[in-house]
FIVEX-130162 format. One line per field, with one value per residue: residue in three letters; residue number from 1; z, y, x of N, C-alpha, C in turn. Coordinates in nm, 3 decimals, padded with zeros to 5 digits. Example, Ala and Ser with C-alpha at 12.3 -4.5 7.8 and 13.67 -1.06 7.14 Angstrom:
2
aa: [ala_ser]
i: [1_2]
n_zz: [00.780_00.708]
n_yy: [-00.569_-00.225]
n_xx: [01.319_01.285]
ca_zz: [00.780_00.714]
ca_yy: [-00.450_-00.106]
ca_xx: [01.230_01.367]
c_zz: [00.780_00.787]
c_yy: [-00.330_00.003]
c_xx: [01.320_01.290]
end
This chain:
201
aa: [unk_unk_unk_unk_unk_unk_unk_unk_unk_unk_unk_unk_unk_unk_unk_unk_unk_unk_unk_unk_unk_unk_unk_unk_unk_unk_unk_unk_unk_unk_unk_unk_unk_unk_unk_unk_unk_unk_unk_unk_unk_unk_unk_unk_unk_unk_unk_unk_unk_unk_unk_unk_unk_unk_unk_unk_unk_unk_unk_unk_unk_unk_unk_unk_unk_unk_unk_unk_unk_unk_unk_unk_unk_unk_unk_unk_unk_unk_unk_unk_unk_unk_unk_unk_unk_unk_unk_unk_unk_unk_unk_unk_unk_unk_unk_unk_unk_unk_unk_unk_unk_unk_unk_unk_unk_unk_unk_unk_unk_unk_unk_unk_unk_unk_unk_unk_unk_unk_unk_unk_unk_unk_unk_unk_unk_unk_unk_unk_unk_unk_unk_unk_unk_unk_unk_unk_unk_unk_unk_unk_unk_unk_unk_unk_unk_unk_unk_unk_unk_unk_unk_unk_unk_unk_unk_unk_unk_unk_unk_unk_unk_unk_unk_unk_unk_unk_unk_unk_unk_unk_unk_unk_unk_unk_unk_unk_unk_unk_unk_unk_unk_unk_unk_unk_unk_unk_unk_unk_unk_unk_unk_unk_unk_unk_unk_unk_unk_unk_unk_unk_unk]
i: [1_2_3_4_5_6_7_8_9_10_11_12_13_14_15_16_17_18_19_20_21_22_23_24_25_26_27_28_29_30_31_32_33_34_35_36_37_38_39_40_41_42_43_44_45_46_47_48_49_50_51_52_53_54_55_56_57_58_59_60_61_62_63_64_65_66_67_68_69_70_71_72_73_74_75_76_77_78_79_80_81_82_83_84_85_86_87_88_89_90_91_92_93_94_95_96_97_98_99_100_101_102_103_104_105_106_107_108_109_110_111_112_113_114_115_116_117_118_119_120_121_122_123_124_125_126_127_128_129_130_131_132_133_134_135_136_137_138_139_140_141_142_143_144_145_146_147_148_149_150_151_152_153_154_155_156_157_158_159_160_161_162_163_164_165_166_167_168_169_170_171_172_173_174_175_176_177_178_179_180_181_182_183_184_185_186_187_188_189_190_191_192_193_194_195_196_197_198_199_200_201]
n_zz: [00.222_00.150_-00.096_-00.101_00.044_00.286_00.228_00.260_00.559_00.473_00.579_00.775_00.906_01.248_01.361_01.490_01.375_01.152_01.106_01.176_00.993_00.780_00.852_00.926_00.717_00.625_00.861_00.890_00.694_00.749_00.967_00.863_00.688_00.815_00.938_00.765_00.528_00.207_-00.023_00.128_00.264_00.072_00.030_00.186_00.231_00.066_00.105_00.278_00.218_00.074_00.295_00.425_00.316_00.242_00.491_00.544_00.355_00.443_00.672_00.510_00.352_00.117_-00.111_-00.002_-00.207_-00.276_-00.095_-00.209_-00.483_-00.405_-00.346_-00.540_-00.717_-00.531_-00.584_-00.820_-00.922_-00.671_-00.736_-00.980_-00.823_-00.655_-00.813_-00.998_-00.873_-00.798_-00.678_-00.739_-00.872_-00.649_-00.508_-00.725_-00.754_-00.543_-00.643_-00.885_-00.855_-00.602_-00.856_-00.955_-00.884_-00.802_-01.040_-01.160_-00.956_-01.057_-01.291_-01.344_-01.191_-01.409_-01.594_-01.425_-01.205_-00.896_-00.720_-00.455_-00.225_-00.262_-00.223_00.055_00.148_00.187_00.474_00.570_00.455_00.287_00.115_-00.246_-00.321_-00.107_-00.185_-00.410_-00.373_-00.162_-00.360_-00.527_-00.369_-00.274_-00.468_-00.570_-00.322_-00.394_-00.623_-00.510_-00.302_-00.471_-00.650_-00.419_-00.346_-00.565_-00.569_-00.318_-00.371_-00.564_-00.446_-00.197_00.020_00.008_00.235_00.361_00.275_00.268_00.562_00.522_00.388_00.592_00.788_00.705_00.476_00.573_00.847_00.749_00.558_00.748_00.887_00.710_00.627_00.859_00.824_00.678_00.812_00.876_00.697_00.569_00.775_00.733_00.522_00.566_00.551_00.717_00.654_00.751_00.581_00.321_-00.039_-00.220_-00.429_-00.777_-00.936_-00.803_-00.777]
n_yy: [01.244_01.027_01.008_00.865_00.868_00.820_00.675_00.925_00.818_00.710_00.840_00.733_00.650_00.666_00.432_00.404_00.661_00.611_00.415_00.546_00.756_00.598_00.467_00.679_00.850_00.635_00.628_00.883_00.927_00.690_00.787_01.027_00.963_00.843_01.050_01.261_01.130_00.983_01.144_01.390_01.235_01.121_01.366_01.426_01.211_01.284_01.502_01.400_01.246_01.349_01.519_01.366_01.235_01.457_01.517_01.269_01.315_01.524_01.434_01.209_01.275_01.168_00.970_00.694_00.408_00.240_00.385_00.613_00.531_00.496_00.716_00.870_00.734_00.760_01.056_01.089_00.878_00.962_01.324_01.257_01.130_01.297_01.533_01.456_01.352_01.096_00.776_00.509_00.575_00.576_00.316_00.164_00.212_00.109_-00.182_-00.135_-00.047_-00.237_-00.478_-00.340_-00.353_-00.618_-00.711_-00.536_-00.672_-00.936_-00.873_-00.744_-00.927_-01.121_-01.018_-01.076_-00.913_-00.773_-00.623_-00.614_-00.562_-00.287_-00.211_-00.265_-00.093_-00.198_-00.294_-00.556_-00.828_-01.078_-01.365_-01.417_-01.636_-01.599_-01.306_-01.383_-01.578_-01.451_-01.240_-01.391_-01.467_-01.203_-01.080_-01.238_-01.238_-00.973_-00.992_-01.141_-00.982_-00.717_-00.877_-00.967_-00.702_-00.620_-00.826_-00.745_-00.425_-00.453_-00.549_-00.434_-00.146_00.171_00.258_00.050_-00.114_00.099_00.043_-00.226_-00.189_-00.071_-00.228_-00.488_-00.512_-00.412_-00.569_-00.825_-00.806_-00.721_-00.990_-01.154_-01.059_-01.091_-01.408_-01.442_-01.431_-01.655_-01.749_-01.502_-01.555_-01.759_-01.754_-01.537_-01.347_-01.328_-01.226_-00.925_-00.826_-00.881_-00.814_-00.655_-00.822_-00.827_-00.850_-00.637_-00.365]
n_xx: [04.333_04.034_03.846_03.594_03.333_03.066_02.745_02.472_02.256_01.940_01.645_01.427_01.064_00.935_00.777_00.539_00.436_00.449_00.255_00.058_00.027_-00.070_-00.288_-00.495_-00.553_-00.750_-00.926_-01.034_-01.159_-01.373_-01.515_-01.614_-01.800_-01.993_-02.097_-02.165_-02.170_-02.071_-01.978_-01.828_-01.718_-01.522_-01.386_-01.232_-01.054_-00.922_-00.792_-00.647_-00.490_-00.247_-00.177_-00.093_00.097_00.284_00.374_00.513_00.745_00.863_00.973_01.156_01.268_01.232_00.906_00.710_00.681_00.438_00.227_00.243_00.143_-00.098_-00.230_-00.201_-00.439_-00.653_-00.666_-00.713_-00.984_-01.143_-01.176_-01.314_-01.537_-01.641_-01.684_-01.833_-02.055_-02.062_-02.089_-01.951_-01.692_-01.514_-01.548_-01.476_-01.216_-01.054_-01.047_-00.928_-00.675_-00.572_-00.575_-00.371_-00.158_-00.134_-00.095_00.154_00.370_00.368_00.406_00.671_00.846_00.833_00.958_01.215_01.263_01.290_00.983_00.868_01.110_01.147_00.910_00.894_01.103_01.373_01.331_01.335_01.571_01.561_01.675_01.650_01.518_01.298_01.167_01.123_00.907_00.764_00.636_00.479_00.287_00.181_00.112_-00.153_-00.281_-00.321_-00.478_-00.707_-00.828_-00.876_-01.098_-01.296_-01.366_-01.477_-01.737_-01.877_-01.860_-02.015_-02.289_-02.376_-02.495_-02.383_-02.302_-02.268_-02.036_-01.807_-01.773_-01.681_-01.436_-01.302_-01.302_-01.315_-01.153_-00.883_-00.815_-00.807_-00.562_-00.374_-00.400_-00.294_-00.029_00.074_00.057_00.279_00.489_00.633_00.773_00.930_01.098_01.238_01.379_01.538_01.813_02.120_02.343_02.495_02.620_02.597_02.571_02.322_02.090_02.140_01.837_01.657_01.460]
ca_zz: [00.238_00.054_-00.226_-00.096_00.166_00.311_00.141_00.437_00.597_00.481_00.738_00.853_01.015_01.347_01.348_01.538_01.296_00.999_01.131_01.195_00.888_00.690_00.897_00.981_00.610_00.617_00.989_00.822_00.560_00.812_01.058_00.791_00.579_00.921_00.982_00.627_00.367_00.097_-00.104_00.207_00.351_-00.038_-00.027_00.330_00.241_-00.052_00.141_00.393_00.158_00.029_00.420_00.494_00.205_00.282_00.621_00.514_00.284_00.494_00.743_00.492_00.225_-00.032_-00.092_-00.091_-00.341_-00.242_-00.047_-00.365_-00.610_-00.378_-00.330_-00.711_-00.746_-00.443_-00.635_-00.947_-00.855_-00.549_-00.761_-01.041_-00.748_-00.556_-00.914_-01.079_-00.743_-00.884_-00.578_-00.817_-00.891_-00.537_-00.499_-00.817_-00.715_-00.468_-00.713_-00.979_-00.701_-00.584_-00.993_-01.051_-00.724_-00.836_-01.187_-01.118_-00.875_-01.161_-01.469_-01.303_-01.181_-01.567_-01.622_-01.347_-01.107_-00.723_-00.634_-00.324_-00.148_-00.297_-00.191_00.190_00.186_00.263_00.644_00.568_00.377_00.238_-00.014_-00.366_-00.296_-00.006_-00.234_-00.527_-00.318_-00.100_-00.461_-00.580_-00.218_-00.225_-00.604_-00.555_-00.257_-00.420_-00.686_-00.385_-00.258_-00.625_-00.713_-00.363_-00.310_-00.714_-00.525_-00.189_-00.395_-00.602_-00.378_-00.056_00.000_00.036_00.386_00.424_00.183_00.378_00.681_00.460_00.340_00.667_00.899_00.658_00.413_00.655_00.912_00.635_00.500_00.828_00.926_00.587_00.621_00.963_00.809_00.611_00.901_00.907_00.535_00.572_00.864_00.652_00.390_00.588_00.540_00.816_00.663_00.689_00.461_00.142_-00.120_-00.279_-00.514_-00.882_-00.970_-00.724_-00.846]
ca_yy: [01.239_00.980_01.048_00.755_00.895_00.678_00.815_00.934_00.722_00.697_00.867_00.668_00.757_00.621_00.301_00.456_00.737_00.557_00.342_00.669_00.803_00.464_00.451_00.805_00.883_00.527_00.654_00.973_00.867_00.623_00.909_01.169_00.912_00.837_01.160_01.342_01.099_00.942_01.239_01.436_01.168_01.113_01.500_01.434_01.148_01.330_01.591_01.358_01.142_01.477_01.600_01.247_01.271_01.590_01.506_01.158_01.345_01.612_01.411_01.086_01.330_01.084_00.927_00.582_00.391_00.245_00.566_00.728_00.555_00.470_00.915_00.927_00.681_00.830_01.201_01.049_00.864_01.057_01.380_01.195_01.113_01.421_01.649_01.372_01.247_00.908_00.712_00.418_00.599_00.565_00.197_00.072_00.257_-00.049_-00.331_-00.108_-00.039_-00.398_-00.511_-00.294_-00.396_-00.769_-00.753_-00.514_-00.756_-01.070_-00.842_-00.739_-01.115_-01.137_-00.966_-01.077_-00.812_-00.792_-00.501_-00.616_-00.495_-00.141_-00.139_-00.240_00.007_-00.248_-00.296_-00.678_-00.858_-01.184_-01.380_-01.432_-01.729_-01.570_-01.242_-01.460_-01.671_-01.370_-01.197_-01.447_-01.454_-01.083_-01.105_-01.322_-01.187_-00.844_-01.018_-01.173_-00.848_-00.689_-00.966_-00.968_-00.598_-00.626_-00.891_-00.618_-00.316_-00.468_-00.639_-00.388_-00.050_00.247_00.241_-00.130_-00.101_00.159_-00.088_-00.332_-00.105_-00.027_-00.333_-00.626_-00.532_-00.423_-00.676_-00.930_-00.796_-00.770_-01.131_-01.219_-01.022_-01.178_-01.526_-01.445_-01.421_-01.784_-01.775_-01.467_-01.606_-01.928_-01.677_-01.408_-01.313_-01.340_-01.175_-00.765_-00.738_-00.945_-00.735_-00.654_-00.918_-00.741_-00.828_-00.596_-00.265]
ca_xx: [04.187_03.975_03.754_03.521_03.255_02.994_02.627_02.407_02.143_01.795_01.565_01.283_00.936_00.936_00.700_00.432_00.427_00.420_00.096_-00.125_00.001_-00.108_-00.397_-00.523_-00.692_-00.871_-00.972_-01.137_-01.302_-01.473_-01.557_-01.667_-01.863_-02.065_-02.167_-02.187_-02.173_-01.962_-01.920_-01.747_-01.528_-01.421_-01.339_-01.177_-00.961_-00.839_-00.730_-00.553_-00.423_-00.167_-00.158_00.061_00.275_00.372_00.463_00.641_00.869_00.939_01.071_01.255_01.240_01.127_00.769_00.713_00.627_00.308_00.151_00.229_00.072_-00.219_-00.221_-00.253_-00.581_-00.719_-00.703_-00.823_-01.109_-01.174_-01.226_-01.424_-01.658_-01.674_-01.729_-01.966_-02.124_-02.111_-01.996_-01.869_-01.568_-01.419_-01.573_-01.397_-01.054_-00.981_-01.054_-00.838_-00.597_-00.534_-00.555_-00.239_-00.054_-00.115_-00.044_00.284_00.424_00.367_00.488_00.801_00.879_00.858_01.134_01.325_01.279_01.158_00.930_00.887_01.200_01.168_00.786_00.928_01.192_01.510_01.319_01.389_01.665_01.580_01.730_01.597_01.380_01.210_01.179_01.014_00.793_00.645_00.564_00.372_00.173_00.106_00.042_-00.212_-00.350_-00.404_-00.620_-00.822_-00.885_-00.992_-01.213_-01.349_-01.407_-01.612_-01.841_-01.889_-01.923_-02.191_-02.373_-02.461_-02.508_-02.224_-02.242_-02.158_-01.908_-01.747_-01.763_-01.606_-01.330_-01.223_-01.322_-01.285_-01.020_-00.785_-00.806_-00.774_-00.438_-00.278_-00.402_-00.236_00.108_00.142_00.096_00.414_00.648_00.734_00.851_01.000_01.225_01.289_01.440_01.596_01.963_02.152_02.477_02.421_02.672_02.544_02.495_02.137_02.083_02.125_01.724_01.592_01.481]
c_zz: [00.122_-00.051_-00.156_00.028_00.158_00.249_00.308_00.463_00.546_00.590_00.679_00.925_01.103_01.320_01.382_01.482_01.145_00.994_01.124_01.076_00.755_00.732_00.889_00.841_00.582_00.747_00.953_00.781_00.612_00.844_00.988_00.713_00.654_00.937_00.864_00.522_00.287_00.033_-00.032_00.222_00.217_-00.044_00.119_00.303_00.099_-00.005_00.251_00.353_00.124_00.132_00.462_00.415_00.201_00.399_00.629_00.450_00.358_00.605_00.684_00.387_00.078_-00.021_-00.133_-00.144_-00.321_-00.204_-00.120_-00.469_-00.611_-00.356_-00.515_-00.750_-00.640_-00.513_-00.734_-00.966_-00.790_-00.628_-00.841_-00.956_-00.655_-00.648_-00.988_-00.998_-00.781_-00.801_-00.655_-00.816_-00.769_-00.493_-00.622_-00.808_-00.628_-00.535_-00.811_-00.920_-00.669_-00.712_-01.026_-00.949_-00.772_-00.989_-01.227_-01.054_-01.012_-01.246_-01.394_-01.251_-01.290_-01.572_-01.521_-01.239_-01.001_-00.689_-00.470_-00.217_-00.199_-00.168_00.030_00.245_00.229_00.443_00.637_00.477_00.359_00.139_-00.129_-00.424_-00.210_-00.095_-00.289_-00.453_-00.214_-00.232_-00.476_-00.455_-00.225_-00.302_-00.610_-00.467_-00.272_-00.507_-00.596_-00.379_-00.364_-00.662_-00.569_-00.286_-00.436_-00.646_-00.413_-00.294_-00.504_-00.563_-00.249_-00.069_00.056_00.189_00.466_00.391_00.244_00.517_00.644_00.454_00.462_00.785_00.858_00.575_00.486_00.744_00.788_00.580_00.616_00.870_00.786_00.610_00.768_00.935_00.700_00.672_00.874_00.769_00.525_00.708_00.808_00.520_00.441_00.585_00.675_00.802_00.619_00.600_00.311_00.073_-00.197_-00.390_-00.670_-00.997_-00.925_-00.783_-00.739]
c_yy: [01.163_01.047_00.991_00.806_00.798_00.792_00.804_00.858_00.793_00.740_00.801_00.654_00.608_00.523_00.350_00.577_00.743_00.472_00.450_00.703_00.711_00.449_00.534_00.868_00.788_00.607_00.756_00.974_00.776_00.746_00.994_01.093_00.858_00.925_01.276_01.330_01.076_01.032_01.345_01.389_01.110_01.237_01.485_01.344_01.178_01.410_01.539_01.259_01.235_01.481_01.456_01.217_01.362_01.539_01.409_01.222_01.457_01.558_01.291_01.155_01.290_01.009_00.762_00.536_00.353_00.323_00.646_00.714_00.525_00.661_00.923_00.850_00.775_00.963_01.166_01.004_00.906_01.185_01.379_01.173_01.196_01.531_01.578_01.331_01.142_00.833_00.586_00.459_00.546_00.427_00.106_00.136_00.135_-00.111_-00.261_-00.114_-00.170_-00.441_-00.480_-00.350_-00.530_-00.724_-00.677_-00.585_-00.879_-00.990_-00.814_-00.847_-01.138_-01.079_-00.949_-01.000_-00.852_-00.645_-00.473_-00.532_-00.339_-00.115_-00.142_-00.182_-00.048_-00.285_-00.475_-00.743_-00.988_-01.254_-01.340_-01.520_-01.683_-01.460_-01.297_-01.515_-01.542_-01.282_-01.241_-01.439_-01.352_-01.058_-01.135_-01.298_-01.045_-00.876_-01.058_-01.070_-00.758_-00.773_-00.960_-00.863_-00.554_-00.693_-00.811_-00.504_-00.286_-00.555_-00.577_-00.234_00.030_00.217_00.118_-00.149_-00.003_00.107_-00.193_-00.306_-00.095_-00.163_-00.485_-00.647_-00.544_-00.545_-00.803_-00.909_-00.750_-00.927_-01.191_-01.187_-01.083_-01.329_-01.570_-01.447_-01.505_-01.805_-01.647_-01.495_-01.721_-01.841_-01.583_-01.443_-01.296_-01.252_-01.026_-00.714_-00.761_-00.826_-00.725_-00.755_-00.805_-00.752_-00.717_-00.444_-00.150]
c_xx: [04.127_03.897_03.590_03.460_03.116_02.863_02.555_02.271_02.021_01.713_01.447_01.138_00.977_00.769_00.550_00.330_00.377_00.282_00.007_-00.098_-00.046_-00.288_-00.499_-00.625_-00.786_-00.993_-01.134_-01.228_-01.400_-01.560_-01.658_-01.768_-02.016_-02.137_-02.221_-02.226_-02.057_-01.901_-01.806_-01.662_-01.474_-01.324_-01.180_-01.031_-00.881_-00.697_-00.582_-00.419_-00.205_-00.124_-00.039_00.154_00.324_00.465_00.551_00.764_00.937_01.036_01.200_01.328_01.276_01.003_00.814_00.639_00.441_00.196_00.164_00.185_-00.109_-00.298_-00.328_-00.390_-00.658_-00.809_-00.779_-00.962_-01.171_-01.277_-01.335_-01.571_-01.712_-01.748_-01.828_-02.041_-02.139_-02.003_-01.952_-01.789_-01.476_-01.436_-01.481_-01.273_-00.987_-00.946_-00.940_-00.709_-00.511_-00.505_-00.388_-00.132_00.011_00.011_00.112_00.384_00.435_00.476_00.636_00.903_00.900_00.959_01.287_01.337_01.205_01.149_00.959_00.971_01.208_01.059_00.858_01.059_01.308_01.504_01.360_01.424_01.645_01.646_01.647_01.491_01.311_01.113_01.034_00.861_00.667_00.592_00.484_00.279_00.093_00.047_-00.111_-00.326_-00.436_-00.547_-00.688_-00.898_-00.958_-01.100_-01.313_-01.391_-01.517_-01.718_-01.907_-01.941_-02.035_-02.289_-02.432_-02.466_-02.392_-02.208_-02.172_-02.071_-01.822_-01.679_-01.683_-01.494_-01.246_-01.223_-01.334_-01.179_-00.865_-00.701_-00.774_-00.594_-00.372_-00.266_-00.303_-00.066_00.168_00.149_00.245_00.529_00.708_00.825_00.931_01.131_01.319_01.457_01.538_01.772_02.020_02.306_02.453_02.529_02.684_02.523_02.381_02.184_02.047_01.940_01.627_01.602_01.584]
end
C-alpha cells in the first residue's frame, strides 16, 4: 500500500449559487435602501454580507479571497456608518475597496507574483503571459472604478449613488470581464497537466 494518496477535491458552489450569493447582498441593499433608507440597507447588507460566507464555507469549506476581504470593508465601513450615521463611510468603502484590489494586483506583480489565479480559484488555467497581461487589465480597471465612483459619490445624491452602485458599476465590470475572453483564450493552457507556474500564490 502506497504512502502517496491523491488530496481530495476542492468543493465548488454550483455556478448558479455562487451568482445569487455574489449578487443577493448588492440585491438587498438596493431593495432596503428603496424603501427605508441608506442607514438600513447598510445594516442589511452587513448582515448578508456574513449570511453568504457562512453558507460558501459550509459548503467549499473555505472563503474566498475576494468575498472575504470585500466582507471585512463591508463590516468596517458599514458599521462606522450605521453607529455614526455618516453615510460617507459606506460611499468611500468602494473607491477604498477598488484602490486596494488595484494596487494589490500591481504590488504583487512587483514581486513576481499572480493574484489573479488564487482570486479565480484555478476555474481557468492560463499561462504566465495571459496571467500578467489580465493583471494589469483588472489593475487598471479597479482604479477606473475608484476614481470613478470619487466623481459619483461626490457629485449626486445617496439615492443615485445607490443606483449607480448597483446599475452602473456592475454592468460595467461584467461588460469588462467579458471583453477579456478573447485574451484569455489566446493564453489558455491547453495541457491539464502543466504544472502551476511557481509565481502564483
Amino acid at each position: 500500500m502506497t504512502e502517496d494518496t491523491a488530496a481530495p477535491a476542492k468543493r465548488r458552489l454550483h455556478p448558479g449559487l455562487k451568482f445569487a450569493l455574489e449578487m443577493g447582498p448588492l440585491v438587498l441593499f438596493f431593495v432596503v435602501n428603496q424603501k427605508f433608507g441608506i442607514f438600513q440597507a447598510t445594516a442589511a447588507l452587513m448582515v448578508a454580507v456574513v449570511a453568504t460566507l457562512a453558507v460558501s464555507y459550509s459548503i467549499t469549506r473555505h472563503l474566498p479571497t475576494m468575498p472575504m476581504v470585500t466582507a471585512v470593508f463591508v463590516l468596517v465601513f458599514g458599521s462606522l456608518t450605521f453607529f455614526l450615521q455618516d453615510e460617507n463611510f459606506i460611499k468611500l468603502k468602494v473607491t477604498l475597496l477598488y484602490a486596494l484590489f488595484g494596487s494589490a494586483l500591481l504590488g504583487a506583480l512587483w514581486f513576481d507574483k499572480l493574484l489573479l489565479p488564487a482570486v479565480f480559484e484555478s476555474a481557468f488555467r492560463l499561462d504566465d503571459a495571459g496571467w500578467r497581461k489580465l493583471t494589469w487589465r483588472w489593475a487598471f480597471f479597479f482604479f477606473f472604478l475608484a476614481v470613478l465612483n470619487e466623481f459619483v459619490r461626490r457629485s449626486v445624491a445617496t439615492d443615485v449613488w445607490v443606483n449607480f452602485k448597483v446599475f452602473g458599476i456592475l454592468p460595467l465590470t461584467l461588460l469588462f470581464a467579458f471583453a477579456q475572453i478573447p485574451l484569455m483564450m489566446r493564453h489558455e493552457q491547453k495541457d491539464d497537466g502543466a504544472e502551476e507556474p511557481d509565481s502564483h500564490f
